[in-house]
C-alpha positions in Angstrom: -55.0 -59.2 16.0 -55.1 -59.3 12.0 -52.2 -59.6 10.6 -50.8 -57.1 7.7 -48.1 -57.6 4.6 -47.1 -55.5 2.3 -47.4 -55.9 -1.5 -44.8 -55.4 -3.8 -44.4 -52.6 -6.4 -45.5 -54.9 -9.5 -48.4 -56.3 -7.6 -51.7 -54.9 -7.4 -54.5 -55.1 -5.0 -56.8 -55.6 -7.5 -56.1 -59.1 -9.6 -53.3 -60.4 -7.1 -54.1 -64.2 -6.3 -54.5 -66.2 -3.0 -51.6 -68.0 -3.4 -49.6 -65.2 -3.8 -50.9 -62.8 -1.1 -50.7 -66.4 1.5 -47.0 -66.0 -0.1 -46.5 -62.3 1.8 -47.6 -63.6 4.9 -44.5 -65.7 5.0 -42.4 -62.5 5.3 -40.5 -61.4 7.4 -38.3 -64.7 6.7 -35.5 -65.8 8.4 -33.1 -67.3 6.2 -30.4 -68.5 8.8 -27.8 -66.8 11.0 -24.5 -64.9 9.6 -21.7 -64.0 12.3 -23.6 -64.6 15.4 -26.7 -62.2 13.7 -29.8 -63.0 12.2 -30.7 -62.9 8.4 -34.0 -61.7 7.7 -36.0 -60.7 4.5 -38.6 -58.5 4.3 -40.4 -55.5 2.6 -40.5 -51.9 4.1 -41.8 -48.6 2.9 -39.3 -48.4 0.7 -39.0 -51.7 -1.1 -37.5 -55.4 -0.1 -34.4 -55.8 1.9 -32.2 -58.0 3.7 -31.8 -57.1 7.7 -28.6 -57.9 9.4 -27.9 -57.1 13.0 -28.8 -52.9 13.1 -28.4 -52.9 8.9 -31.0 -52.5 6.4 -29.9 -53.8 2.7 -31.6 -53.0 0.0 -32.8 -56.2 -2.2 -31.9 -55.2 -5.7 -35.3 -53.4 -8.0 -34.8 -56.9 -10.4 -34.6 -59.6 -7.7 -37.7 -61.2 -6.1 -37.8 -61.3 -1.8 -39.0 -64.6 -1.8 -36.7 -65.9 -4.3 -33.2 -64.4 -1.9 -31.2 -67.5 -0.5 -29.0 -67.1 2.2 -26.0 -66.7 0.0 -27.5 -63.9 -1.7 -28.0 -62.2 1.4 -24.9 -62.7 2.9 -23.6 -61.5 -0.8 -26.0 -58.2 -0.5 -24.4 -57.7 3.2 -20.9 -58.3 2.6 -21.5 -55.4 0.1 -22.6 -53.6 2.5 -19.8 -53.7 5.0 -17.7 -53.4 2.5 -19.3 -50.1 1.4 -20.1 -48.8 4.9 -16.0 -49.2 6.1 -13.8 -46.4 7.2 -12.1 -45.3 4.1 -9.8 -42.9 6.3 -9.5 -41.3 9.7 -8.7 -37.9 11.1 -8.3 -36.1 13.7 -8.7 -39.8 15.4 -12.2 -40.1 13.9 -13.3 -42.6 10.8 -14.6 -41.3 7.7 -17.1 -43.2 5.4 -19.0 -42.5 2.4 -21.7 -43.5 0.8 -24.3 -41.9 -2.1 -27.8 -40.4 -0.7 -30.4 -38.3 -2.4 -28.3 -35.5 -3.4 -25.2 -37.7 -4.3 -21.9 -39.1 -3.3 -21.0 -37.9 -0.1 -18.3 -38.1 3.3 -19.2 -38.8 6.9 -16.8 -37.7 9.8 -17.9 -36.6 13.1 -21.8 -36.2 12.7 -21.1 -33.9 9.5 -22.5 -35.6 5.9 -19.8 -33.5 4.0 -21.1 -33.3 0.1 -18.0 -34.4 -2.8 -18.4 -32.1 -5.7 -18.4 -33.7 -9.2 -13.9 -32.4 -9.3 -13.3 -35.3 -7.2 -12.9 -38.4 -8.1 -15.2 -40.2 -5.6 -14.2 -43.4 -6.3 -10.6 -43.2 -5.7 -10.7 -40.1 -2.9 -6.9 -39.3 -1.4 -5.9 -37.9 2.3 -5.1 -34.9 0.9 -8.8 -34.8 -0.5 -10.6 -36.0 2.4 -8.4 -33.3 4.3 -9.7 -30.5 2.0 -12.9 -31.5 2.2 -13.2 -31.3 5.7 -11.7 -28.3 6.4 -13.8 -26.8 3.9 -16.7 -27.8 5.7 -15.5 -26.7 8.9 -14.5 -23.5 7.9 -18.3 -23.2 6.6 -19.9 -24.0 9.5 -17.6 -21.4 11.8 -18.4 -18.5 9.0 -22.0 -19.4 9.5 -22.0 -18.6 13.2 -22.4 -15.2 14.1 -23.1 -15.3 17.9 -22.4 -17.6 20.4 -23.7 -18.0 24.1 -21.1 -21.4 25.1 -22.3 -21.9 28.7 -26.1 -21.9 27.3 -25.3 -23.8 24.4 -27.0 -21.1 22.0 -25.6 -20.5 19.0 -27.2 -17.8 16.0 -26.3 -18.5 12.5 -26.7 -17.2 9.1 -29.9 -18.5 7.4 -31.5 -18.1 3.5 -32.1 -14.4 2.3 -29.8 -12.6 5.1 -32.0 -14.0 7.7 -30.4 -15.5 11.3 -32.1 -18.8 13.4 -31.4 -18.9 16.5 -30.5 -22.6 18.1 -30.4 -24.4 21.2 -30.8 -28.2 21.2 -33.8 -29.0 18.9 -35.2 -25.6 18.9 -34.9 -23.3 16.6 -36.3 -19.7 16.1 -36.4 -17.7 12.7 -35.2 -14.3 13.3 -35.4 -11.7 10.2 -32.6 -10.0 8.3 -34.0 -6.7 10.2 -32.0 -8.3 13.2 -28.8 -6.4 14.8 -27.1 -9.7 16.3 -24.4 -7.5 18.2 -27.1 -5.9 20.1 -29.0 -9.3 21.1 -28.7 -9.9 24.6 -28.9 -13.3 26.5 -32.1 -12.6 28.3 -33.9 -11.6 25.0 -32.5 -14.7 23.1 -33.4 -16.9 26.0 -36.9 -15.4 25.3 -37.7 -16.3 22.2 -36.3 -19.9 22.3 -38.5 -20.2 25.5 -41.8 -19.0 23.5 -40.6 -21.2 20.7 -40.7 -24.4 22.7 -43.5 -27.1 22.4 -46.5 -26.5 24.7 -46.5 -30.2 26.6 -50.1 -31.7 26.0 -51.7 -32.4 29.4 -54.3 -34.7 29.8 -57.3 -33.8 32.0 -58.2 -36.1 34.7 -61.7 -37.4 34.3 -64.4 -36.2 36.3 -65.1 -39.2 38.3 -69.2 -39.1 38.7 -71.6 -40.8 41.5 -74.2 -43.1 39.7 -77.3 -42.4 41.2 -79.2 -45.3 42.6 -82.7 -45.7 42.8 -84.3 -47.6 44.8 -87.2 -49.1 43.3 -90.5 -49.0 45.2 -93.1 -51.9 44.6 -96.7 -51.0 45.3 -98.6 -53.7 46.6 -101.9 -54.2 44.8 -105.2 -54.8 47.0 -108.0 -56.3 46.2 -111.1 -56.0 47.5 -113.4 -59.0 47.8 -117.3 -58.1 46.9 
């Protein structure tokens, strides 16, 4: 099977050179092994990094893939682990942080809990972390209206006074017409039900008989004058 690399962002298909595209086909390289876990380079879809054990690093925008030695990347990870460690617990549960696409953030449970720009992200106390999540979790129990428990269906508040109903992945848009009180559990369990995926089935192949013919010579007779 061929064999695929990716180019990098200040490369171009157009003028790059032999040397340098038989250069990409070196990635992914492994540049030696950091407690008891591989260290790998490579590029992805969204730029060079450094992979260790279930991690994905980010290579700095400035620094060259090819050019990472081993104690860069173990530089890069330590970073990493550093930045990716519990900065607190509780309720007997860790909480991280980190900084995504809309900014500096908490994790605790499976909730990404957003930190305004009043607190001081870098230096976060107990008593903010505390605030924070019960903030959060006093959102999240204003936002449901209805609860069926032994189902596990739950209808919350949506955009423009609207309601979605959920249960597991599904999720049904219901419209700001809706009387929640008056939902029963056989109509909710309606409308997930029409809501779910239709499974794809594939259709057996007709299986058909080749016809054989059997193919009849015809002897040719001559006649002798």
């Amino acid at each position: 099977k061929p064999r695929f690399a990716s180019i990098q962002k200040h490369q171009s298909i157009h003028n790059i050179t032999l040397e340098e595209a038989l250069k990409l086909f070196e990635l992914p390289k492994v540049l030696g092994e950091y407690k008891a876990h591989a260290v790998e380079v490579n590029i992805g879809r969204f730029g060079p990094y450094v992979k260790f054990d279930d991690k994905y690093i980010s290579i700095p925008k400035e620094e060259d893939p090819m050019d990472v030695s081993f104690d860069r990347a173990v530089e890069l990870i330590e970073e990493k682990l550093k930045a990716d460690a519990p900065i607190a617990q509780y309720e007997g549960l860790d909480v991280t942080k980190g900084k995504g696409r809309f900014g500096p953030f908490i994790k605790w449970s499976e909730w990404f809990i957003n930190v305004p720009k009043k607190y001081d992200f870098d230096h976060l106390s107990q008593a903010d972390i505390i605030e924070l999540i019960e903030d959060k979790k006093r959102k999240e129990s204003e936002r449901v209206v209805r609860e069926w428990a032994e189902q596990e269906i739950r209808l919350e508040k949506a955009r423009w006074g609207r309601y979605n109903l959920i249960q597991g992945k599904i999720k049904v848009e219901l419209s700001k017409e809706t009387n929640p009180e008056a939902l029963t559990l056989a109509e909710v369990e309606k409308l997930l039900e029409a809501a779910k995926p239709v499974k794809k089935t594939t259709a057996k192949k007709a299986t058909t008989k080749k016809a054989t013919t059997k193919k009849t010579t015809t002897k040719k007779t001559t006649t002798k004058k």
